[in-house]
TORTIFI-20405 format. One line per 10 residues: number of its first residue (from 1); their letters; for each residue x, y, z of N, C-alpha, C. Coordinates in Angstrom, 1 decimal. Example, Ala and Ser with C-alpha at 12.3 -4.5 7.8 and 13.67 -1.06 7.14 Angstrom:
2
1> AS> 13.2,-5.7,7.8,12.3,-4.5,7.8,13.2,-3.3,7.8  12.8,-2.2,7.1,13.7,-1.1,7.1,12.9,0.0,7.9
This chain:
235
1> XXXXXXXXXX> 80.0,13.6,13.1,78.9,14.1,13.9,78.4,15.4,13.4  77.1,15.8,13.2,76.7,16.9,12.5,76.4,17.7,14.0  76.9,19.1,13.4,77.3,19.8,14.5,75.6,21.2,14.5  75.4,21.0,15.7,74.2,21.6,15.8,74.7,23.1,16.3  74.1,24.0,15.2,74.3,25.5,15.4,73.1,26.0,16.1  74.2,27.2,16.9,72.8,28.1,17.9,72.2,29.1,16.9  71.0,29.5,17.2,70.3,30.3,16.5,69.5,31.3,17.6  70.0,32.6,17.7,69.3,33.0,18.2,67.7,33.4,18.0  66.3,33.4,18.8,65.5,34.4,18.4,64.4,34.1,19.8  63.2,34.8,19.6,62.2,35.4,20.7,60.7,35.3,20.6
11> XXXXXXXXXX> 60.7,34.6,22.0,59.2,35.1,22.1,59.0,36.3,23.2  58.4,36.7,22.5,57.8,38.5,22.7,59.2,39.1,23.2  59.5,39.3,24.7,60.5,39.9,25.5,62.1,38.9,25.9  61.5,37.4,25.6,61.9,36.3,26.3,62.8,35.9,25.2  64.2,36.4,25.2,65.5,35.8,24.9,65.7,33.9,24.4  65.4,33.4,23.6,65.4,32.1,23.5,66.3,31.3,22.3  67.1,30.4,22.7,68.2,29.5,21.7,67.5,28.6,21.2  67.7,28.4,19.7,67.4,27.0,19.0,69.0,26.4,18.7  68.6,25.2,18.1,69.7,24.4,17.6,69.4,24.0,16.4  70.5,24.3,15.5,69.8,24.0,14.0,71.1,23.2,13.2
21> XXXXXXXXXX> 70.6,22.3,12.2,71.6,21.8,11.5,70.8,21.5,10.0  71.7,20.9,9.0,71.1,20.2,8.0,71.7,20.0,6.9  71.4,18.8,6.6,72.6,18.0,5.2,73.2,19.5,3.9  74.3,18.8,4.3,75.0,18.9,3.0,74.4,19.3,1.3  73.6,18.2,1.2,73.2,18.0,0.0,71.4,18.3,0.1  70.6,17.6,-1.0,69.2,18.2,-1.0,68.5,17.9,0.2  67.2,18.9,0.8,66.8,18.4,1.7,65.5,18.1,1.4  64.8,17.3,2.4,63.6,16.8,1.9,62.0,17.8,2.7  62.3,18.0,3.6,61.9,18.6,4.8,62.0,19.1,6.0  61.8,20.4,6.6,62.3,21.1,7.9,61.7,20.6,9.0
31> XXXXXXXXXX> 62.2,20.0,9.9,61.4,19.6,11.2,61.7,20.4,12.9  60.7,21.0,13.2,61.1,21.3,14.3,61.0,20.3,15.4  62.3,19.8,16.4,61.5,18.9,17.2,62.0,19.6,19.1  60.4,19.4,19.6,60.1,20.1,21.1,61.2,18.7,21.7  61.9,19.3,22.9,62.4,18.3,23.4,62.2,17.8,24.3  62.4,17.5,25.7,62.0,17.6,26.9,61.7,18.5,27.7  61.3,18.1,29.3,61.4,19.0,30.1,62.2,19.4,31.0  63.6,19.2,30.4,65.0,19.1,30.7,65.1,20.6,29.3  64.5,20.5,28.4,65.1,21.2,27.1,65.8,20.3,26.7  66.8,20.6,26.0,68.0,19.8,25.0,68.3,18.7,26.2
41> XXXXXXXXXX> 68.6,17.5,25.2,69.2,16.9,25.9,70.1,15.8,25.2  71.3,15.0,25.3,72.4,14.5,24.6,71.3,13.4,23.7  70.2,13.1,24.2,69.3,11.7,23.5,68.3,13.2,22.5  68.1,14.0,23.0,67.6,14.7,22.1,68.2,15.2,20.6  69.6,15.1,20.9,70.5,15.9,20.1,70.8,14.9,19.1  70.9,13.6,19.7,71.8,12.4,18.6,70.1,11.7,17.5  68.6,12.2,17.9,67.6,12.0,17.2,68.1,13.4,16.1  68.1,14.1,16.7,68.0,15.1,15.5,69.1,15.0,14.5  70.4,14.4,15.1,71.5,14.0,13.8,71.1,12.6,13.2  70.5,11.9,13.8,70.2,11.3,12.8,68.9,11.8,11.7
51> XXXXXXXXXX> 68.1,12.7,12.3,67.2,12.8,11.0,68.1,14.1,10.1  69.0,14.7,10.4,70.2,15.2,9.1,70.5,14.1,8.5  70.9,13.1,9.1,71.2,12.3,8.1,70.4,11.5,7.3  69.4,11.6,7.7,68.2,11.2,6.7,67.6,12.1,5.8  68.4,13.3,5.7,67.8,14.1,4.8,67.1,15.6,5.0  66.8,15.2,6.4,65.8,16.4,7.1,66.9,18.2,7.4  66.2,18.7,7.4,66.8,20.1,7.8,66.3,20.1,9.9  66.5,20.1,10.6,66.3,20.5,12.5,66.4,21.7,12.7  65.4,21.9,13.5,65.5,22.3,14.7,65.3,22.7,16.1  66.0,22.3,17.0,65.5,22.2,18.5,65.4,23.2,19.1
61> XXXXXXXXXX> 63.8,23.7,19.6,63.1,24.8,20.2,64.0,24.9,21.6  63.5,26.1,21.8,64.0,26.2,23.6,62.9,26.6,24.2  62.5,25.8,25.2,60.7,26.0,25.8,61.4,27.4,27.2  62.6,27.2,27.4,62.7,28.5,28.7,63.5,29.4,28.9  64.7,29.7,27.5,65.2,30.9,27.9,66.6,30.8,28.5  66.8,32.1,28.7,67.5,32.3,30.3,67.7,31.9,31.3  66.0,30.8,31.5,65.6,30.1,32.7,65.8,28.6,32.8  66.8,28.6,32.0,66.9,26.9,31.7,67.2,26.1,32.9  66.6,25.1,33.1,66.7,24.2,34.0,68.3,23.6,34.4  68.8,23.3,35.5,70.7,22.8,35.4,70.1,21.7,36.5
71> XXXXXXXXXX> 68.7,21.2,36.7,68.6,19.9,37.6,66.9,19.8,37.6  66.8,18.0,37.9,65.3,17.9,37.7,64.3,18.9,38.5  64.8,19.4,39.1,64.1,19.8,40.4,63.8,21.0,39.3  64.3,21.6,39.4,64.1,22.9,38.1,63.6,23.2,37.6  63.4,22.1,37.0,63.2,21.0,35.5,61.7,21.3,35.5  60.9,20.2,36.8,59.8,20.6,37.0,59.1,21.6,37.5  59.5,22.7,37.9,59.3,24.0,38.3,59.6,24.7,37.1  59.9,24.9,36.1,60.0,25.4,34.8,58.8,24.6,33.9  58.3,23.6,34.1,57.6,23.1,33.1,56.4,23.1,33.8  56.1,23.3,34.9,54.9,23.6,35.6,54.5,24.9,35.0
81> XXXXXXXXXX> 55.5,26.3,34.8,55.2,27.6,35.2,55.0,27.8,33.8  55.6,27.2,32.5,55.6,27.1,31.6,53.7,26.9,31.1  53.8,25.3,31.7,52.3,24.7,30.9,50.4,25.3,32.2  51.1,26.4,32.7,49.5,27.3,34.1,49.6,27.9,33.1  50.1,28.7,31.7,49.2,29.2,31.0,49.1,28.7,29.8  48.7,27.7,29.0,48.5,27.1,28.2,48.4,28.2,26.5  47.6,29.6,26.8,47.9,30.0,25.4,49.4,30.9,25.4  49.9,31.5,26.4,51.5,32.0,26.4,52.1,30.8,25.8  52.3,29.5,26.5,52.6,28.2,26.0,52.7,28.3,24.4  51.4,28.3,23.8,51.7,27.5,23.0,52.0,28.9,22.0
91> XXXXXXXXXX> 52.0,30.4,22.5,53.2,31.3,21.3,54.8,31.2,21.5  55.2,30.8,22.8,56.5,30.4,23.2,56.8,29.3,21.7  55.7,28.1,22.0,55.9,27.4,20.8,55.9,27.4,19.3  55.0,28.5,19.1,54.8,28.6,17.8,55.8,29.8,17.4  56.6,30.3,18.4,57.7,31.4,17.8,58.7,30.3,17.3  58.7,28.6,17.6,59.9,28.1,16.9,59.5,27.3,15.9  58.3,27.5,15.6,57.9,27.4,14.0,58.1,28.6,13.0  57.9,29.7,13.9,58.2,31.1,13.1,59.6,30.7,12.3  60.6,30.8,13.6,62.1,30.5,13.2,62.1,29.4,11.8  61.6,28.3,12.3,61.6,27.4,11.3,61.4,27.4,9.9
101> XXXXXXXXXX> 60.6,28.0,9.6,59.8,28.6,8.2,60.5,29.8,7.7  61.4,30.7,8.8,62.2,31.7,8.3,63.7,31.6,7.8  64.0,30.0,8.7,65.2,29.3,8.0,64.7,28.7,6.8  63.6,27.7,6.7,63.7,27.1,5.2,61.5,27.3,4.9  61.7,28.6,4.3,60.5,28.7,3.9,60.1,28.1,3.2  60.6,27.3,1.9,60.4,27.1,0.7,60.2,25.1,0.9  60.4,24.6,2.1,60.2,23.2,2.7,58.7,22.9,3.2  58.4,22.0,3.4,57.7,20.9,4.2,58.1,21.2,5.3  57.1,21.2,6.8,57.7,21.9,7.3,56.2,20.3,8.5  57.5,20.0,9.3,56.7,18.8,10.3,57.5,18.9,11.9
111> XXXXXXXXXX> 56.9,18.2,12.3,57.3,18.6,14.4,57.6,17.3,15.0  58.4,17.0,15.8,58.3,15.8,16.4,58.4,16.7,18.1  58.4,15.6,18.9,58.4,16.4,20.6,58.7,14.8,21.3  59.6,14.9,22.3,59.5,14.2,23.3,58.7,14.4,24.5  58.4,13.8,25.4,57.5,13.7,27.2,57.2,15.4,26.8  57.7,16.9,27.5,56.7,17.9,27.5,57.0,18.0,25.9  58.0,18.0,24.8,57.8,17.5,23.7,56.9,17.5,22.7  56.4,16.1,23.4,55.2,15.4,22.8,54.0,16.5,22.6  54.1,16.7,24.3,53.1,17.7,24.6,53.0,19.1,23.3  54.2,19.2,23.7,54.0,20.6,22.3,53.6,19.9,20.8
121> XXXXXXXXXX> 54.0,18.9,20.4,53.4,19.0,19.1,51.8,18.8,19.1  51.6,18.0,19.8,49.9,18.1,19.7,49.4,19.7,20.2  49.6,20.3,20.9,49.4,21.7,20.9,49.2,22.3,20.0  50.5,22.6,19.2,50.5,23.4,17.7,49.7,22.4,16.8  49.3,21.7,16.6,48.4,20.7,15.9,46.8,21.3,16.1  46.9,21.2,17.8,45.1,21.8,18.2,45.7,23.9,17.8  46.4,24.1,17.8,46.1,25.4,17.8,46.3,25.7,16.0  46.0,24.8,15.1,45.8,25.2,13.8,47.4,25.8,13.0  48.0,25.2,13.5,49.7,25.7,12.7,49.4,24.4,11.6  50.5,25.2,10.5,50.0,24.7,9.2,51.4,23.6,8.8
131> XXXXXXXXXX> 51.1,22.6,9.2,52.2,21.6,9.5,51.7,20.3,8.8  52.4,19.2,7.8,52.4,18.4,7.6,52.0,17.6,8.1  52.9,17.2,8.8,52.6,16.1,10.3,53.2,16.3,11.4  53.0,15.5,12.7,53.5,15.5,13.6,53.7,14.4,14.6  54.9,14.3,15.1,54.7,12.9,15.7,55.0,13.3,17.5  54.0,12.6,18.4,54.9,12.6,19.9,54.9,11.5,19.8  56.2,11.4,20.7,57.0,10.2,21.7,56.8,10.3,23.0  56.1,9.5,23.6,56.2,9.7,25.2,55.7,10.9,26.1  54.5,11.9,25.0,54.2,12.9,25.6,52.8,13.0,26.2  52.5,13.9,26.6,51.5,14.2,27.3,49.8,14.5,26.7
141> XXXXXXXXXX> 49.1,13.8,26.9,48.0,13.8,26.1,46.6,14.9,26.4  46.8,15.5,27.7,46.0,16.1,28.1,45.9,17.3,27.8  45.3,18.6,27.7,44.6,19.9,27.6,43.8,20.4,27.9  44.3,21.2,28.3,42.9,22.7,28.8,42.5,22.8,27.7  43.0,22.9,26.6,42.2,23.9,25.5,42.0,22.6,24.3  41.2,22.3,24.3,41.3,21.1,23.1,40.2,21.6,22.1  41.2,20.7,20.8,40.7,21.3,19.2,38.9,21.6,19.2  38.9,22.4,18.5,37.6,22.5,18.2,37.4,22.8,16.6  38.6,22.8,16.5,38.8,23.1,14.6,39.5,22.2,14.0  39.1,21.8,12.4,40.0,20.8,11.8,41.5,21.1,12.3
151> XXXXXXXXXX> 42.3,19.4,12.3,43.7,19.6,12.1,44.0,19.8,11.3  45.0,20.3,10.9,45.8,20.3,9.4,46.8,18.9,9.2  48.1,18.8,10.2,48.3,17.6,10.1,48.1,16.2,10.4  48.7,15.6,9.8,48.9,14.2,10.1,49.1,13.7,11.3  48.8,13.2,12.7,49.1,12.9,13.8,49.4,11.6,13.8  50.7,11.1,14.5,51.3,9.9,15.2,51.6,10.3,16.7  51.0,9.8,17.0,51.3,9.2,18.8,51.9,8.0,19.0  53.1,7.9,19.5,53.9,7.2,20.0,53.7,6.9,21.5  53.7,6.0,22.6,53.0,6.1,23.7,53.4,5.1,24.2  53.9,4.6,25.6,54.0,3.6,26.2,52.6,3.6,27.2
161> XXXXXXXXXX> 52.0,2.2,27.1,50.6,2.0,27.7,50.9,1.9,28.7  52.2,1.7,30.1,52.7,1.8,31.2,53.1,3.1,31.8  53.0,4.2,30.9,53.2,5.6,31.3,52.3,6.0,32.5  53.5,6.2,33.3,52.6,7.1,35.0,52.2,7.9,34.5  52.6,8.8,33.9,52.1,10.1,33.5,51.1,10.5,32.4  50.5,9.2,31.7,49.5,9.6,31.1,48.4,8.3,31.1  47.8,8.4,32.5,46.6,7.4,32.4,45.7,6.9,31.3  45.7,5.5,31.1,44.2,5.4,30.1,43.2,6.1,30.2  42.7,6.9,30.8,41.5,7.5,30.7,41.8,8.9,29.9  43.0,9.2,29.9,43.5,10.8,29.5,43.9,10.1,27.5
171> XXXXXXXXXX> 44.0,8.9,27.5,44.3,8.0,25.9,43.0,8.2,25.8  42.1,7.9,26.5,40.5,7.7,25.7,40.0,9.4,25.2  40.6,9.8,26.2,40.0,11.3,26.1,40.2,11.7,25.0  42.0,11.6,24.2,42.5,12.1,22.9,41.9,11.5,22.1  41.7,10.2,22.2,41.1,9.6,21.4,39.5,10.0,20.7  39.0,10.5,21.7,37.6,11.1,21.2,37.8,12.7,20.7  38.6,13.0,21.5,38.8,14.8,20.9,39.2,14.9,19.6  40.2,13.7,19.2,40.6,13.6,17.7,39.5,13.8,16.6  38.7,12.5,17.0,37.5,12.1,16.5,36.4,12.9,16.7  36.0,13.8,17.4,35.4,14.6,17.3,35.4,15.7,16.0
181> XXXXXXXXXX> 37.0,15.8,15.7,37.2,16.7,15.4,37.7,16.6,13.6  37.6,15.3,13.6,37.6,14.5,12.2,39.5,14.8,11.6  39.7,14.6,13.0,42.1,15.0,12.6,42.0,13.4,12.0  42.6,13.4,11.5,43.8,12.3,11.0,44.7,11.8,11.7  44.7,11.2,12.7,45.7,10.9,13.6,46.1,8.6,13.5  47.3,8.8,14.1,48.0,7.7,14.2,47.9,7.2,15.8  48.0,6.2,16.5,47.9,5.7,17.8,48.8,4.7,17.8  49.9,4.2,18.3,51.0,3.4,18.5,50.8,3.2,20.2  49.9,2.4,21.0,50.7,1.9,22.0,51.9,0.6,22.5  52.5,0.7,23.4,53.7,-0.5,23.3,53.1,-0.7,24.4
191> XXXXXXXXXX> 53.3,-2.1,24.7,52.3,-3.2,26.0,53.5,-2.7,26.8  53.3,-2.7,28.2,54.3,-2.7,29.3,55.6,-1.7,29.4  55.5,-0.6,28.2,56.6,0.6,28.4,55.9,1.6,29.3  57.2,2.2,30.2,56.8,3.3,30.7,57.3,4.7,29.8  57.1,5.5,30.7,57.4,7.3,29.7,58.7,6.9,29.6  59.3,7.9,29.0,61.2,8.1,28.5,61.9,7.3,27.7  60.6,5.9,26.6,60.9,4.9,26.2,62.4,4.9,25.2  62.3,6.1,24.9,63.2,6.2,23.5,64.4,7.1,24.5  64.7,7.5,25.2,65.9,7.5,26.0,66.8,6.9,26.5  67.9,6.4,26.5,69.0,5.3,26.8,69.1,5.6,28.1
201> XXXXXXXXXX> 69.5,6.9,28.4,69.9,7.7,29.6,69.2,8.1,30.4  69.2,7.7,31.5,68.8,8.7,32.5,69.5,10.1,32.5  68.9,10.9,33.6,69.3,12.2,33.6,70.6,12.1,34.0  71.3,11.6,35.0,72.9,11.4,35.6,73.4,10.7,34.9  73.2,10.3,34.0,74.0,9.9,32.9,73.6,8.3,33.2  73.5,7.7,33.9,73.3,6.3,34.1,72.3,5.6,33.4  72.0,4.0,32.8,70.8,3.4,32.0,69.2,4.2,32.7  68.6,4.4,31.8,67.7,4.6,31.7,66.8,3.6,32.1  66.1,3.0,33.0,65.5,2.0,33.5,64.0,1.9,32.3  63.9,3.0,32.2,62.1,2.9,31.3,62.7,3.1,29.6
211> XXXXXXXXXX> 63.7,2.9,29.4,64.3,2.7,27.8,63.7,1.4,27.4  63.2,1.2,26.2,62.7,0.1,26.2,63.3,-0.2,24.4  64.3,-0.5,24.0,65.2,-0.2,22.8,64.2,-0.9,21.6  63.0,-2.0,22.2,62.0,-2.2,20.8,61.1,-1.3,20.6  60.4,-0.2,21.7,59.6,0.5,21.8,60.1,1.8,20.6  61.8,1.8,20.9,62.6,3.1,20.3,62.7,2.7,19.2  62.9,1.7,18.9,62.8,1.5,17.4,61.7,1.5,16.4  60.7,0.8,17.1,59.0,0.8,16.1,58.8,2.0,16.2  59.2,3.2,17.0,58.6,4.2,17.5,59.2,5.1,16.2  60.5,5.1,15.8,61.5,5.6,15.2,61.0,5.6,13.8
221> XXXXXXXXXX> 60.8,3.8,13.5,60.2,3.4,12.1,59.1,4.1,11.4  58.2,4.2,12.8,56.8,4.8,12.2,56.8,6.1,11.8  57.4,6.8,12.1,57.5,8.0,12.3,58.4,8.4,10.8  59.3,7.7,10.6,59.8,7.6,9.0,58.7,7.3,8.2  57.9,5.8,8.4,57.0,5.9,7.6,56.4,6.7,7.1  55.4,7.6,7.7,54.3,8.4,8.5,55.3,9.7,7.3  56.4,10.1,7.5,57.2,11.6,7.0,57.1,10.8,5.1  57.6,9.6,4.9,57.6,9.5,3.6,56.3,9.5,2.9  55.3,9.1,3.7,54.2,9.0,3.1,53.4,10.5,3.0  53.4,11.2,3.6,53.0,12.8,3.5,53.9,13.4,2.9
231> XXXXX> 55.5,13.2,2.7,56.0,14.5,1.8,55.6,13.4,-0.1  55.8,12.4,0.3,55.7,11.9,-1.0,54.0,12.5,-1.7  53.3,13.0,-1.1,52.0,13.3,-1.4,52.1,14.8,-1.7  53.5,15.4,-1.0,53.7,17.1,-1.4,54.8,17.4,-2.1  55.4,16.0,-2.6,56.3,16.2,-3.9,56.2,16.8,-5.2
């Protein structure tokens, strides 16, 4: 098991833990990946060992600090207070690209995010951070502040078309803001998944009712694809 080290560092005043690991041997690329709105979580942590093992350098942001959530209830009261100001938001986020680039400057440097996750990588995508690619799983498609400047990366959206949490009309919406904006983006919907597709677990440890283990896997595939095909272009 690759053992995920803490890293300390900050946005502005605000005390915050990353989790960092990475192979042994050559690496191909540094990824930061946003996690939930839980923060870390055991389904969070066993994605990120596997992309060490595929080569990648990690590491898992912390969206709250000190303030870390210890129950859902929390959970969403931290991710509420977090996403009322959408540009604090997204320097909270872009301090764990700072980190990132100051662990391995000399890499490729891409994002992945789960449900609020998700949310963050398209964020730093609309707020012009200089990223390869980026992939969400199961996140959130909506924004107050949406692009009005080229992307720089590659976008993959991962998405269950059964998600409570992100209506088709908020799909159509990204869909045209992309295209407005002439990004490069990817669209994966799965027929009949809800949010948390790539989760085994529920939060109490119990099956995960909205795990959908084909949704996790094409989800997983593409997203390898999608990384070989853009570093192979900055080889």
């Amino acid at each position: 098991m690759k053992e995920l080290r803490k890293v300390g560092y900050r946005d502005g005043s605000v005390d915050l833990t990353a989790l960092h690991a990475h192979p042994q041997d050559a690496i191909r690329a540094a990824v930061a990946i946003y996690p939930t709105f839980m923060n870390s979580t055991p389904a969070v942590e066993m994605k990120a060992r596997q992309l060490v093992d595929a080569g990648y350098a990690v590491l898992i942001g912390d969206f709250y600090g000190a303030e870390a959530p210890e129950n859902p209830e929390e959970a969403f009261a931290a991710m509420r207070n977090l996403r009322s100001d959408l540009a604090a938001m997204r320097r909270r986020l872009g301090a764990t690209l700072d980190l990132l680039r100051t662990l391995h400057p000399d890499l490729p440097h891409l994002a992945i995010g789960f449900c609020l996750g998700g949310m963050a990588v398209l964020e730093m995508a609309r707020a012009g951070q200089d990223l390869v690619a980026v992939c969400s799983f199961h996140g959130m498609l909506e924004t107050s502040l949406p692009a009005n400047d080229p992307i720089k990366p590659r976008i993959l959206v991962c998405h269950g078309d059964a998600d409570s949490l992100v209506p088709r009309p908020q799909v159509l919406a990204f869909w045209e803001e992309m295209d407005a904006i002439g990004a490069d983006w990817h669209f994966h919907s799965y027929a009949g998944v809800e949010h948390g597709f790539t989760n085994p677990l529920a939060r109490d440890g119990s099956p995960n009712p909205a795990y959908d283990p084909s949704a996790d896997r094409q989800s997983w595939a593409a997203m390898h694809a999608l990384f070989d095909e853009v570093l192979e272009l900055h080889s």
